[in-house]
VEXROKOL-106794 format. One record per residue (C-alpha): residue number from 1; x, y, z. Coordinates in steps of 0.05 Angstrom, whole numbers. Example, Ala and Ser with C-alpha at 12.3 -4.5 7.8 and 13.67 -1.06 7.14 Angstrom:
VEXROKOL-106794
   num        u        v        w
     1      246      -90      156
     2      273      -21      143
***
This chain:
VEXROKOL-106794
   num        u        v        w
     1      429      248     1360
     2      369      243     1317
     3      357      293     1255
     4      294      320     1297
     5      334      341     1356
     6      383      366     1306
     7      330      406     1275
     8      306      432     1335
     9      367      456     1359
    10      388      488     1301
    11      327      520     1290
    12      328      544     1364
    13      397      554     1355
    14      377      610     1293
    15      327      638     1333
    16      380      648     1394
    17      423      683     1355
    18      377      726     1324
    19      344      741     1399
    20      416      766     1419
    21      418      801     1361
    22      354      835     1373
    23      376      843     1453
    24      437      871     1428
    25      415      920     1373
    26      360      938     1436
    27      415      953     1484
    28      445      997     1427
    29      389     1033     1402
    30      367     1037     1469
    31      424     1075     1495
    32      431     1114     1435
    33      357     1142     1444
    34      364     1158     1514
    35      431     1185     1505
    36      398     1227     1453
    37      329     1243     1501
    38      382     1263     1560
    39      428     1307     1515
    40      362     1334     1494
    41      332     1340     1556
    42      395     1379     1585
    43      397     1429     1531
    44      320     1437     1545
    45      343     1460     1624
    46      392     1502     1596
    47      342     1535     1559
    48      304     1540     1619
    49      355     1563     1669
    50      380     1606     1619
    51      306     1638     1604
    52      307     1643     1681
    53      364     1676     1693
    54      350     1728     1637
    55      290     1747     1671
    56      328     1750     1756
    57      370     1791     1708
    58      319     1841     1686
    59      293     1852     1754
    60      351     1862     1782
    61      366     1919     1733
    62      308     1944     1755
    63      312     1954     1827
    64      391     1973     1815
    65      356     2033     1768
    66      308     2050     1827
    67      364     2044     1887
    68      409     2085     1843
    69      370     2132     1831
    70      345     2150     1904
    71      419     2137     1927
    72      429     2192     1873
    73      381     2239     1901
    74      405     2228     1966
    75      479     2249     1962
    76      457     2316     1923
    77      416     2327     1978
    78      472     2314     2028
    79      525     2359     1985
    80      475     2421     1983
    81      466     2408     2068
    82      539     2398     2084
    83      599     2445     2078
    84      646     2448     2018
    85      706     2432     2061
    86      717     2370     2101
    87      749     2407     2156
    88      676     2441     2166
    89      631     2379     2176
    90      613     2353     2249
    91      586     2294     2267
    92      516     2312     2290
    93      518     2355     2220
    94      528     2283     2194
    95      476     2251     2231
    96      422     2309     2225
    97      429     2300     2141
    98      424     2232     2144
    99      357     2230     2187
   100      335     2283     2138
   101      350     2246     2066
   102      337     2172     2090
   103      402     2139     2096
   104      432     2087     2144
   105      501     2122     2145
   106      535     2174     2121
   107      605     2185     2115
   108      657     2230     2079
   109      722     2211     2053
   110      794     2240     2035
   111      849     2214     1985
   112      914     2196     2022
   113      971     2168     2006
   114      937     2096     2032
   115      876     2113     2002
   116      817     2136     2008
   117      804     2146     2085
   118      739     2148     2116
   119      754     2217     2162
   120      677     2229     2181
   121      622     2183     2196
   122      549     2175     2224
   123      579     2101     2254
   124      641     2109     2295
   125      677     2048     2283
   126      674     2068     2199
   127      731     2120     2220
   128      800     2119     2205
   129      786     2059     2156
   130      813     2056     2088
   131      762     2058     2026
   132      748     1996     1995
   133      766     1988     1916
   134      711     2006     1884
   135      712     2090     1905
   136      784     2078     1903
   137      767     2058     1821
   138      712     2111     1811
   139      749     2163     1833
   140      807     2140     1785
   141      768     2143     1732
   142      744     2210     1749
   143      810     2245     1729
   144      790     2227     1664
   145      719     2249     1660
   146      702     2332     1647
   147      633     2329     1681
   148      632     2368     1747
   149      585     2320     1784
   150      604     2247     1797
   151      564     2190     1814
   152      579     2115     1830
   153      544     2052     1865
   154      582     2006     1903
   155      565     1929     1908
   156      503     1910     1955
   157      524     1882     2021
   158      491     1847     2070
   159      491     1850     2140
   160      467     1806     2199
   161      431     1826     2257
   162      407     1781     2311
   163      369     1718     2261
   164      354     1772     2207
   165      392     1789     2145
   166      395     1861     2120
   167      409     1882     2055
   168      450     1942     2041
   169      470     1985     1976
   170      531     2046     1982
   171      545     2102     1930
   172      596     2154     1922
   173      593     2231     1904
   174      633     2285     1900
   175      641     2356     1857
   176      694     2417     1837
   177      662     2445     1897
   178      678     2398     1950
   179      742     2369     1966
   180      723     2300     2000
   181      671     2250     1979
   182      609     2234     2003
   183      589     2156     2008
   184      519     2140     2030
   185      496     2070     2050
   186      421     2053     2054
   187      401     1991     2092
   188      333     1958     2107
   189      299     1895     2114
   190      246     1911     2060
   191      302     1931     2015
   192      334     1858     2026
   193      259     1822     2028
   194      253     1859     1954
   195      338     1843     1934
   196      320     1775     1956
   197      251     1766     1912
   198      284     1798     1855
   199      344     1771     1841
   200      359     1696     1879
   201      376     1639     1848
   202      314     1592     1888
   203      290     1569     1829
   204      353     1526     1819
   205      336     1491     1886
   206      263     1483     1860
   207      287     1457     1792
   208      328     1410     1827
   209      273     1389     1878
   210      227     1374     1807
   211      289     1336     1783
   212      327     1291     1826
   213      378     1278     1770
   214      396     1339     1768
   215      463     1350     1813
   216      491     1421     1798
   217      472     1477     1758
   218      540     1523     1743
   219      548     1593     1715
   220      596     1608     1681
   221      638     1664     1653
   222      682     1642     1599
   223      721     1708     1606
   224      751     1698     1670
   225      734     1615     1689
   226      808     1586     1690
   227      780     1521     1715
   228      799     1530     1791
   229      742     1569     1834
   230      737     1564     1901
   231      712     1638     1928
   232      632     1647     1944
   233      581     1642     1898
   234      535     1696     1894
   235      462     1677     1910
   236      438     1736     1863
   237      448     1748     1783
   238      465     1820     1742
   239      487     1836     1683
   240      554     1866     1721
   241      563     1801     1758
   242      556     1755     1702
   243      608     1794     1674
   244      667     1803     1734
   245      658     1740     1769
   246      683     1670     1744
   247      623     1631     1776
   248      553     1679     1778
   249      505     1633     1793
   250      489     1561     1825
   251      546     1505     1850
   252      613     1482     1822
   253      624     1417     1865
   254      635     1375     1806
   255      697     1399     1784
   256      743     1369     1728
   257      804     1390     1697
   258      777     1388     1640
   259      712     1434     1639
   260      768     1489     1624
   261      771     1455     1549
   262      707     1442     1554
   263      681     1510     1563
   264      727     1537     1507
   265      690     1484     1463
   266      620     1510     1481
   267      641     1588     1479
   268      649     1566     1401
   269      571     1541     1397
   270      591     1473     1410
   271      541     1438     1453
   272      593     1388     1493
   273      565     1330     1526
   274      609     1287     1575
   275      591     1218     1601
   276      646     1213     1669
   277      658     1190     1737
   278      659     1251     1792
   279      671     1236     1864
   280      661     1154     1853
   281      593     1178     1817
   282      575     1164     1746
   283      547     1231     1713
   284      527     1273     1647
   285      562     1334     1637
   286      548     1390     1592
   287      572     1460     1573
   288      522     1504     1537
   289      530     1575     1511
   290      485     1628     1526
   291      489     1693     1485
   292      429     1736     1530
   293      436     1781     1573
   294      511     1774     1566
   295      552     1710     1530
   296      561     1653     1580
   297      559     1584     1604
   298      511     1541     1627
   299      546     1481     1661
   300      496     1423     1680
   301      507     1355     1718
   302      457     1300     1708
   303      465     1234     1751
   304      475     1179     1707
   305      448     1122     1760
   306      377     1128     1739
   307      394     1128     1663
   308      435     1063     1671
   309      377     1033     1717
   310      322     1047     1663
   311      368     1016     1616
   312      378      954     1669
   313      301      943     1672
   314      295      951     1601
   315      347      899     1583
   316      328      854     1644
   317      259      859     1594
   318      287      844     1541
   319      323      779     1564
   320      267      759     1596
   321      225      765     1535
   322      274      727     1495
   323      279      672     1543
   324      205      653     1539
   325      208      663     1463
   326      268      619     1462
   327      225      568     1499
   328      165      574     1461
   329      208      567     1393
   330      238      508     1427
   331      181      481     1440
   332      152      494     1368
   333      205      472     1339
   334      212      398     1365
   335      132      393     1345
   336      145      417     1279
   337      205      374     1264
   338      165      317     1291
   339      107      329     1233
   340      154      355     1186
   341      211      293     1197
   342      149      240     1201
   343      151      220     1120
   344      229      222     1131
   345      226      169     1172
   346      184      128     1120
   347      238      143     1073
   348      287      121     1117
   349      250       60     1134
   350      236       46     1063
   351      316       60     1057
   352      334       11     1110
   353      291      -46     1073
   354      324      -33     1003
   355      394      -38     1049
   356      387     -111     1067
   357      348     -134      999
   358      281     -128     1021
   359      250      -98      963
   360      172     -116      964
   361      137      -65     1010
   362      129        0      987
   363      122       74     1024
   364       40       91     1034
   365       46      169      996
   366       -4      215     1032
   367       31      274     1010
   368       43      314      950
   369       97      359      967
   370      175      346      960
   371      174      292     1012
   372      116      259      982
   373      158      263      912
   374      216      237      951
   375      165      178      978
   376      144      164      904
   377      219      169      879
   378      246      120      936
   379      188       71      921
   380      201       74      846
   381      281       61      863
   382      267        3      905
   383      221      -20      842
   384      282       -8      791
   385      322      -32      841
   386      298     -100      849
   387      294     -111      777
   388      369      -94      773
   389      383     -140      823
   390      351     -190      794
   391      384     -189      733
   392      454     -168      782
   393      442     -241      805
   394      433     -272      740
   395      492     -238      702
   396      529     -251      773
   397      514     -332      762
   398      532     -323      691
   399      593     -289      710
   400      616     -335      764
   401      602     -394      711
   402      642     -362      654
   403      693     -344      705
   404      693     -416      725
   405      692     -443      661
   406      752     -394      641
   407      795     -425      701
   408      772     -496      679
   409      801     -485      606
   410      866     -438      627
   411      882     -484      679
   412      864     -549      636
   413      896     -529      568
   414      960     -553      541
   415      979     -489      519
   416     1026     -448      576
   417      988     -377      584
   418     1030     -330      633
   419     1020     -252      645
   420     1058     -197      657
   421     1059     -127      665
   422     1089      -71      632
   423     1151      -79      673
   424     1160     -160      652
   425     1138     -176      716
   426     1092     -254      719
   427     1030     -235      748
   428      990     -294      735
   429     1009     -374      713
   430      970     -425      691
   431      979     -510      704
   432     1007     -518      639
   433     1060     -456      649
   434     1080     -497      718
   435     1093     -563      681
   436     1124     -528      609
   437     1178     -492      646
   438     1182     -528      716
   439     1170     -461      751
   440     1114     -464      811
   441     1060     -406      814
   442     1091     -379      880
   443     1167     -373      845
   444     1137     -335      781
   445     1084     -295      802
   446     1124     -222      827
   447     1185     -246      783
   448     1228     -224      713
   449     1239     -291      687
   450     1292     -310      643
   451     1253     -345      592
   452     1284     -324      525
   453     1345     -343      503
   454     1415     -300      531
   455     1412     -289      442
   456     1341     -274      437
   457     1332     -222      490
   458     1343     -156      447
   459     1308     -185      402
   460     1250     -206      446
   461     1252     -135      481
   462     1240      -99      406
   463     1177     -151      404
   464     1149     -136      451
   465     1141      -64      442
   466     1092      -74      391
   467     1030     -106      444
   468     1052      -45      504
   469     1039       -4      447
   470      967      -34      433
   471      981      -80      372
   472      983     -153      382
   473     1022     -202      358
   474     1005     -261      320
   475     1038     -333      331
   476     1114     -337      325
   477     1154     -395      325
   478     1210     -393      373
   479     1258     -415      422
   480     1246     -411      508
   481     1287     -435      560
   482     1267     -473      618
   483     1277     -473      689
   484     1333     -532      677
   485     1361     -497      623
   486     1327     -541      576
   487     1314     -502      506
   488     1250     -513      478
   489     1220     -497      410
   490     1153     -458      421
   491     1096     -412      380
   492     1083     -359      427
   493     1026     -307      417
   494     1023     -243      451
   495      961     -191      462
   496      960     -139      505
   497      906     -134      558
   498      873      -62      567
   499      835      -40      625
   500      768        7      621
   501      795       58      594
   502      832       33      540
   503      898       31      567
   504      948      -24      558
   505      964      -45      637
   506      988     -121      626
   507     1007     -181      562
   508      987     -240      557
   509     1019     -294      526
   510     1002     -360      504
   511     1063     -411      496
   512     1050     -480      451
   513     1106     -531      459
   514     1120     -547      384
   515     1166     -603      398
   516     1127     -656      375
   517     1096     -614      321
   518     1164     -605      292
   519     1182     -677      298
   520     1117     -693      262
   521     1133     -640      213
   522     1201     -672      202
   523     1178     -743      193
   524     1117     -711      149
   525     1173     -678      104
   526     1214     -737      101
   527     1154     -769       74
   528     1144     -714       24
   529     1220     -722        5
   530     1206     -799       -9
   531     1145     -775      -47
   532     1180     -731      -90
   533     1243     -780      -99
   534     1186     -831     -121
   535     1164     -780     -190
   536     1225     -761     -194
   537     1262     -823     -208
   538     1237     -828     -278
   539     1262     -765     -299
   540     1328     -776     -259
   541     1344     -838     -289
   542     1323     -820     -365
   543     1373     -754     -344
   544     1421     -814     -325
   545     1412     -854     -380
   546     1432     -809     -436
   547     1507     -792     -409
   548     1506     -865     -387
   549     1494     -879     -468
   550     1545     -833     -479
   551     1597     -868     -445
   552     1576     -931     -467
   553     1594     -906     -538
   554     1651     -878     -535
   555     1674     -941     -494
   556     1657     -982     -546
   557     1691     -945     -598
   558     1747     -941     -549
   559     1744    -1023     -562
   560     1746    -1017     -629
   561     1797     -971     -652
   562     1831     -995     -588
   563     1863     -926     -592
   564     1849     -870     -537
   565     1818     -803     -562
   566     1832     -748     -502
   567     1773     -708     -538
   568     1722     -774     -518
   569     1765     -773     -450
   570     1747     -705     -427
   571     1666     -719     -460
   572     1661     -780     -422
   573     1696     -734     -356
   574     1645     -688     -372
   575     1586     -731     -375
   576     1609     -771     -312
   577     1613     -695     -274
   578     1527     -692     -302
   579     1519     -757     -274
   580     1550     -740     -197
   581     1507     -680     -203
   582     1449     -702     -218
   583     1452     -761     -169
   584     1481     -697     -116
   585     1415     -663     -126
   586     1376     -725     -123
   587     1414     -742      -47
   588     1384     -669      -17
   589     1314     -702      -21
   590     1331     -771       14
   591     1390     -745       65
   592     1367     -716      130
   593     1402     -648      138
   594     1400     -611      204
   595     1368     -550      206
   596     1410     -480      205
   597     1406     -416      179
   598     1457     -386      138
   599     1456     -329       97
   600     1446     -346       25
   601     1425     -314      -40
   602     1360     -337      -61
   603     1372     -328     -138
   604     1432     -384     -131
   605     1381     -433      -98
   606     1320     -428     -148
   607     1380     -438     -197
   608     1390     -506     -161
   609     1324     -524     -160
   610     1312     -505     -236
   611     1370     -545     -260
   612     1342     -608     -212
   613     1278     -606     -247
   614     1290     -580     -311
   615     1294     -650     -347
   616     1227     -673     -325
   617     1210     -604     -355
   618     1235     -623     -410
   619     1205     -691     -420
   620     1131     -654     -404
   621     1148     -588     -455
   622     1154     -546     -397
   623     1203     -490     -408
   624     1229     -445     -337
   625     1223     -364     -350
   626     1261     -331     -297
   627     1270     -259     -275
   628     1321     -247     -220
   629     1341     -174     -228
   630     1415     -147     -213
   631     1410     -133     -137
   632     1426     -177      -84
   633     1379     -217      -50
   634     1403     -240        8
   635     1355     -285       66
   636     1380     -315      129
   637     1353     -388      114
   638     1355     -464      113
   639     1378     -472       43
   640     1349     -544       42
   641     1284     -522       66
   642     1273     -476       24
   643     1301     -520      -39
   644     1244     -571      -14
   645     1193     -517      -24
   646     1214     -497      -91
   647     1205     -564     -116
   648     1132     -576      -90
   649     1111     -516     -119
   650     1146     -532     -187
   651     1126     -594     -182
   652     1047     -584     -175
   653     1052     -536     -231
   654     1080     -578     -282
   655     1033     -631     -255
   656      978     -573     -271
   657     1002     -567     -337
   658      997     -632     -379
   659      993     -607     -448
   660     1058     -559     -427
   661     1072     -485     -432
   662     1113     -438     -380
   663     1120     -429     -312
   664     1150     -356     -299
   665     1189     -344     -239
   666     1213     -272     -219
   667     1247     -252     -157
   668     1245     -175     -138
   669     1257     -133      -70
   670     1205      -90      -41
   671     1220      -41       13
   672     1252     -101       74
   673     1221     -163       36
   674     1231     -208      -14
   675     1176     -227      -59
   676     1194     -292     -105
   677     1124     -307     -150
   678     1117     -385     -192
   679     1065     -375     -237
   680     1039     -423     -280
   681      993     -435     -341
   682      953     -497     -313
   683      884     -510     -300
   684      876     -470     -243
   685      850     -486     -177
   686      769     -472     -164
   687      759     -412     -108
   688      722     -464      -49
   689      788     -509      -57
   690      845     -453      -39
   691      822     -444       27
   692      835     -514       49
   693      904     -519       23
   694      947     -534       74
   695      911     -576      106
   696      934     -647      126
   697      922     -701       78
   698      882     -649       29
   699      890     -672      -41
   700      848     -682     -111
   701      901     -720     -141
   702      902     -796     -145
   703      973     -806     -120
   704      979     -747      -81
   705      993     -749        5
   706      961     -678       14
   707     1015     -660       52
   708     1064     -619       10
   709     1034     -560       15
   710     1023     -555       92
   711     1101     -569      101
   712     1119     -514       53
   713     1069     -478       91
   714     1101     -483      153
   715     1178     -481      126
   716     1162     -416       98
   717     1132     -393      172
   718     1189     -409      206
   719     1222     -371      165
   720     1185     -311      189
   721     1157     -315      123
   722     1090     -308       78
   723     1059     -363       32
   724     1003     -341      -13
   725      959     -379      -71
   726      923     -349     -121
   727      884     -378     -177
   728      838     -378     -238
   729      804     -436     -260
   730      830     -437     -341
   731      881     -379     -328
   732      935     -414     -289
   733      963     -404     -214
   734     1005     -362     -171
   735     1042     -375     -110
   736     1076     -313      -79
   737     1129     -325      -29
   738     1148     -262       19
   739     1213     -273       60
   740     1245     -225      105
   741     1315     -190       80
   742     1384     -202      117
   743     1388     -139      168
   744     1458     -118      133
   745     1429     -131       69
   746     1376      -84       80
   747     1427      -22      115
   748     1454      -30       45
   749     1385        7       17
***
């Protein structure tokens, strides 16, 4: 899917959401505002009704004033006509004082023990019946009252005659003076036209006409409404009906349990609002108080159908609204992506030519926002790039040559070069590694090989700490072992390899077969011996001469006398014992001795060596200062070696010294070491020459092999030792020779 259609989409996807939010927070609001206009709306018809009913209620006080009042007028008028006893009155007495005061009927009653019973009356069939309640309650209310006249109304009734309904209103009256009561009822059909203007409840009917939603418009007396009505509903309103009758006014066909609660809410000035189903029929309830004339009621049902249709349209509106927005944004939006994703696709043009090495063209930049920025950046990395590549390629081919090269000379040295890491496994061999130890590159590489000696390995391990711990080693001489179990004697150096960050991750070592080397050395020092046999013969055989005089004396006295002295016995003994020494020392220099350490004390062998050469010092005024100190000094060593080094080094400095003086030799311990300095009073050696001492065949002397020098060099190295020269051209010389201390020597400090 391409970023445009991606873009698009999410874009339209944003614009969705918010739609449905918009839809959504519609819906809401929109319910919430017409919940709030219906809610309003109803209490505005309670208002109404309620102003309505307040006014039926006024009337009707009215014409009850005006009916009572005649009805009033008419039962004096009947008392002052008729006798004071019961037992007097006739019927056409009854008759003739109704025509006269106006009345429909007239009839005169007497308490029993049922009741009040109707014993005279204008209609026949009224006879013999019992009262109704309402004289029944008057008159017990009477025993209480001191006036002498009473007066009471009974409720209107209506009667029906034929298709016409007749309205009629009854009273009751009695005094001291009479001993029954009179009840008068007055009937007509412009009394019920007038009941029936004044106080019905038609406008309800034309409120709901004007209002379809309405359903039912209930009175209600809080008083006595228990929640279960089902007696007639009066079609008229008073102020005495509103007040004894559960249900005054209108219909209660949408009946709930729960009105009772509800009613007991609004009788607190709560204005309750219900949203229910009533008969499989959605509707609005609500329960209103209403404090005029008297506190009641007002119960209104509003069908909900038409609320939830105008919220229908208006969210079928909405959705359809959205949906063309959605499609116009759609629309928009793949039209703007195209313009806005048209440099993009430069870039990524540009982006695909820099990705296969195509450098050269270059992005045309129209534009100077971001993406034209972007254009400019991309055109100026493709630049950079292609200079970095081109000197990528040429540091690549100098790379690859080096690298090359490197192989060439590791693989075509003689020197074996083998590396491990920091567990001791090989990971890399060289040619000469394959043909020094007879392992192949497959059996080392991934391998601990036993190279070192079974007596070397702790002391191999302790080595090579020192290079995983960053600090190279310089060339040792040593022995290795080979894949035959051939020992070989080597000079192996070791440096450890870092990677980037400076850790040690690997050592390298390079391994020199010194086989020949040592052979060479060997002949080169047997050469050196012969030398140094050569100049030393003189002074050997003038040393031999005088004890061989000696002898020859005391032989010849021996002859004479041809006695024997024991005292010349043990002086000749004595000067024979010179002559075995001397010619002892003199054997050390021409008799190969094989080479092995042993621990001696380096004072006893410069003692050797001093006695060897003193009488050549002697017979060139040379006179040996030593200083050996009391301690021990004690070096694992080949004493013959190191007796061979002592003499070139005397040697060249009596040879410096022709005109004589002292050579001063001190031997003193410092810290693991042994320092021994031979320092002489010659001519000195000029600064440019010290630096190539040591070197093969180096010499300024006439019968000198310029090779003493290098051997003691290389004695003293494989000694694990140091051999310094220092000099001064008129002052004299100094050689200072460090050798390591015997371990147990050295616990002892």
């Amino acid at each position: 899917m391409s970023v445009k259609i991606k873009l698009s989409l999410m874009i339209s996807l944003i614009v969705f959401v918010l739609l449905v939010l918009n839809v959504i927070l519609n819906q809401y609001s929109t319910r919430v505002n017409l919940r709030s206009d219906v809610e309003r709306d109803m209490a505005s018809i309670t208002r109404q009704i309620a102003s309505d009913v307040l006014q039926n209620t006024s009337e009707n006080d009215f014409v009850q004033s005006v009916l009572l009042d005649k009805l009033k007028m008419t039962s004096y008028s009947a008392s002052e006509q008729l006798p004071p006893h019961v037992k007097d009155i006739t019927t056409s007495q009854l008759e003739l004082v109704a025509s006269r005061i106006g009345v429909s009927m007239l009839s005169v009653m007497q308490k029993t023990d049922e009741g009040y019973l109707i014993v005279n009356s204008t209609d026949p069939n009224e006879v013999g019946n019992v009262s109704s309640t309402w004289p029944e309650r008057a008159l017990l209310s009477n025993d209480k009252n001191d006036k002498n006249d009473q007066f009471w109304s009974g409720p209107s009734r209506q009667s029906v005659t034929g298709s016409s309904v007749r309205l009629g209103q009854e009273s009751f009256y009695t005094n001291e003076e009479l001993d029954y009561v009179i009840s008068c009822y007055l009937e007509s059909d412009r009394l019920s036209d007038y009941e029936k203007m004044a106080h019905t409840t038609a406008f309800l009917d034309d409120m709901k006409a004007g209002n379809p939603t309405i359903l039912e418009v209930t009175g209600i007396n809080p008083t006595l409404f228990k929640g279960k009505f089902n007696g007639p509903i009066p079609t008229y309103i008073s102020n005495k009906e509103l007040a004894e009758t559960p249900v005054p006014f209108g219909t209660y066909d949408y009946a709930s349990p729960r009105d009772v609660r509800d009613v007991q809410e609004a009788i607190k000035g709560k204005r309750v609002f219900r949203y229910t189903t009533i008969h499989d029929r959605a509707v609005i309830k609500s329960f209103i108080l209403v404090r005029d004339p008297k506190p009641y009621v007002i119960g209104l049902v509003l069908d909900k159908k038409p609320l939830m249709q105008l919220m229908e349209e208006q969210r079928t509106n909405q959705l359809y609204i959205s949906a063309v927005l959605l499609f116009i944004v759609i629309i928009c939006s793949y039209w703007l992506s195209n313009i806005l994703l048209r440099p993009v696709r430069s870039i990524l043009w540009k982006v695909n030519e820099v990705s296969v090495g195509r450098f050269d063209s270059a992005i045309e930049v129209k534009r100077k926002d971001e993406l034209g920025q972007l254009a400019q950046r991309v055109n100026a990395m493709s630049k950079n790039l292609n200079i970095y590549m081109t000197k990528l390629k040429m540091a690549f081919e100098e790379n690859r040559s080096m690298k090359e090269y490197l192989e060439s000379f590791i693989n075509h040295t003689t020197d074996a070069i083998h590396v491990v890491d920091l567990d001791g496994r090989i990971t890399q061999v060289n040619r000469a590694f394959e043909q020094l130890f007879g392992y192949t590159t497959e059996e080392a590489v991934g391998q601990v090989l036993p190279l070192a000696p079974d007596h070397l390995k702790d002391e191999e391990q302790q080595t090579m700490e020192l290079p995983k711990s960053g600090k190279p080693l310089s060339a040792r001489e040593t022995t290795r072992v080979t894949k035959t179990g051939e020992w070989i004697s080597v000079s192996v150096t070791t440096s450890p390899i870092r990677d980037r960050l400076g850790s040690v991750h690997a050592i390298a070592s390079i391994t020199r077969d010194m086989t020949s080397r040592n052979k060479m050395e060997e002949l080169l020092r047997r050469s050196e011996k012969l030398t140094t046999v050569g100049q030393l013969a003189a002074g050997v055989a003038h040393e031999i001469r005088n004890p061989l005089t000696t002898l020859r004396g005391f032989l010849q006295l021996q002859l004479q006398t041809e006695k024997l002295n024991t005292r010349h016995v043990d002086l000749m003994l004595s000067e024979l014992d010179r002559i075995n020494l001397i010619v002892g020392e003199f054997l050390i220099l021409a008799k190969p001795q094989a080479t092995r350490f042993e621990v001696r004390d380096i004072r006893f062998t410069l003692g050797d060596v001093i006695s060897l050469l003193d009488s050549q010092a002697h017979l060139c005024n040379i006179v040996f200062v030593t200083e050996f100190g009391q301690e021990d000094c004690q070096i694992s060593c080949e004493e013959n070696q190191l007796k061979q080094v002592f003499i070139n080094v005397l040697k060249n400095a009596m040879e410096a010294m022709p005109q004589g003086g002292q050579i001063a030799i001190t031997v003193h311990r410092q810290e693991r070491q042994l320092c021994v300095s031979i320092t002489d009073e010659g001519i000195g050696i000029p600064e440019e020459k010290i630096a190539k001492l040591g070197d093969p065949f180096y010499t300024d002397k006439d019968a000198g092999t310029g090779l003493g020098i290098m051997v003691s060099q290389r004695i003293i190295q494989s000694h694990q030792g140091i051999f310094e020269i220092k000099s001064k051209v008129g002052v004299g010389t100094t050689v200072l020779i460090t050798l390591p201390l015997y371990k147990a020597d050295i616990s002892k400090t």
